[in-house]
C-alpha positions as CSV (number, residue, x, y, z in Angstrom):
1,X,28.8,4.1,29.3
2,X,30.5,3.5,26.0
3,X,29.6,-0.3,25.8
4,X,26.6,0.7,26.7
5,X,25.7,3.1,23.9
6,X,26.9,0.4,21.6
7,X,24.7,-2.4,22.6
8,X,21.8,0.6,22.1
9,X,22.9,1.2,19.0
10,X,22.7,-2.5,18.2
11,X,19.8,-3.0,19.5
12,X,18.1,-0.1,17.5
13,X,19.9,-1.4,14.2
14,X,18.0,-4.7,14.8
15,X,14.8,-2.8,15.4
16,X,15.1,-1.1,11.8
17,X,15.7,-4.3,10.2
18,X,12.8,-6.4,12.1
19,X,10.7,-5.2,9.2
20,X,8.3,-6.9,6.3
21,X,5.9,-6.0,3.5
22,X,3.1,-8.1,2.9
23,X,2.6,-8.2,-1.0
24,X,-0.8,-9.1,-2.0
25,X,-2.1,-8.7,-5.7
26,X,-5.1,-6.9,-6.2
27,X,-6.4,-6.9,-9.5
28,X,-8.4,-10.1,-11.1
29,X,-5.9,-12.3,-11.9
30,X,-4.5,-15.4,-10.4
31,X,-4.2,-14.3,-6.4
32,X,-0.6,-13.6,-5.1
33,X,-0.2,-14.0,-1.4
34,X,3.3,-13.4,-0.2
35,X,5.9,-11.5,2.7
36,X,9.5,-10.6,2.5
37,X,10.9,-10.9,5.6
38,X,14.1,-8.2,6.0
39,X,17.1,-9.9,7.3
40,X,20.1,-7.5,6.1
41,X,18.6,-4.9,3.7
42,X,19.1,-1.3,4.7
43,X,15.7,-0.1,5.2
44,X,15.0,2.6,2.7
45,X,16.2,0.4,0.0
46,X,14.0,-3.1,1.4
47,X,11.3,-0.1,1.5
48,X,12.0,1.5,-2.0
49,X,13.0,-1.0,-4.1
50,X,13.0,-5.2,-2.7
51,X,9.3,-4.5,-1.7
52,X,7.6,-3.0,-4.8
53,X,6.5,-5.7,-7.3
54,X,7.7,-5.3,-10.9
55,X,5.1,-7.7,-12.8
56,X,3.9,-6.3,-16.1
57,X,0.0,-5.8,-15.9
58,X,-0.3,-6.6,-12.8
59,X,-1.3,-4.1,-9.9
60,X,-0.6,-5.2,-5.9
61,X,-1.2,-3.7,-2.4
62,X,2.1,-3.9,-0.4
63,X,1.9,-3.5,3.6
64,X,4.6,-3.1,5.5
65,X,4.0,-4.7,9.2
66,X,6.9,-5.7,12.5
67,X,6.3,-9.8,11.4
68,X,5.3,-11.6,8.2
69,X,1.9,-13.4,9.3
70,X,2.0,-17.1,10.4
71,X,-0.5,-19.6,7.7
72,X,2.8,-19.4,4.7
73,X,3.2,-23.3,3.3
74,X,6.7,-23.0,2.7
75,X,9.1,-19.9,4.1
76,X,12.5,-19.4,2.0
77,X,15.0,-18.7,4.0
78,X,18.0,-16.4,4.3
79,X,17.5,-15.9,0.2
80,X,18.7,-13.4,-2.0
81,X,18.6,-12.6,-5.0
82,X,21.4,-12.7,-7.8
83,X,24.7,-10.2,-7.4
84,X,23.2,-9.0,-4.0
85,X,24.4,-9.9,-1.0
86,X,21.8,-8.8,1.2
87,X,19.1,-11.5,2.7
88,X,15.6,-11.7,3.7
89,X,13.3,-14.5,4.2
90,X,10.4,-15.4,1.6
91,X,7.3,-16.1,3.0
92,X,4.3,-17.6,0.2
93,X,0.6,-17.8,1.1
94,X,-1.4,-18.1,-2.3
95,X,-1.0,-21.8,-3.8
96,X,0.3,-24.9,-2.0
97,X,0.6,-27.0,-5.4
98,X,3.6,-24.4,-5.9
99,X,5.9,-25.4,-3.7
100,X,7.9,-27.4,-5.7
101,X,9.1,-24.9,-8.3
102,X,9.3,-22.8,-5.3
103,X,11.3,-24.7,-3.2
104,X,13.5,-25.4,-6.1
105,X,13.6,-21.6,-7.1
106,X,14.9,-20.7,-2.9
107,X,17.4,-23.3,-3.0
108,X,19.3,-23.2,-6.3
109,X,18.6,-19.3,-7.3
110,X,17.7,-17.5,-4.1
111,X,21.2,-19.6,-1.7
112,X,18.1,-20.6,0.4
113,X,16.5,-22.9,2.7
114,X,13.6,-23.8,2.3
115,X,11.3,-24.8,5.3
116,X,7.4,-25.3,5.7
117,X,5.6,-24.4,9.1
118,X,5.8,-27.3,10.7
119,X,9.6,-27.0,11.2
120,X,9.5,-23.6,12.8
């Protein structure tokens, strides 16, 4: 009965992290597209602070959904950002001719790996 409330309690752990927030600008500027993936943030702070935008004069709509959508060019994996240890994965949806500063950004900022759809 023990082992079994553990692997619950795993299982329901898992289910709090097996969240995302689809960030999508909405004011009339260059379109911003992306999704943040949860990996290992606790959930109130990946709610409260990794999924609210900080870009002066700039206004976005966040959404928080089970699954980032499928359609992202390039997905940055396991990232995170500097002096934190937690990880999420980096989904970007808006421009293509990005990728390279992108991809460049995940791997030598974010300790990424970057990936495109096709190698899902």
């Amino acid at each position: 009965m023990r082992l079994a409330s553990l692997l619950l309690l795993a299982c329901l752990n898992m289910d709090v992290l097996a969240e995302a927030c689809l960030i999508e600008s909405s004011d009339d500027q260059l379109p911003v597209r992306m999704c943040q993936q949860n990996i290992s943030i606790p959930a109130n702070l990946f709610r409260d602070s990794f999924c609210q935008p900080q870009i002066p004069d700039r206004s976005f709509e966040v959404s928080f959904v089970e699954r980032c959508p499928e359609g992202a060019y390039g997905i940055c994996d396991s990232a995170r950002s500097e002096g934190v240890a937690y990880r999420q994965s980096i989904h970007y949806y808006s421009e293509p001719d990005d990728r390279p500063l992108l991809q460049t950004w995940c791997e030598q900022f974010n300790d990424g790996q970057w990936r495109t759809p096709d190698s899902e």
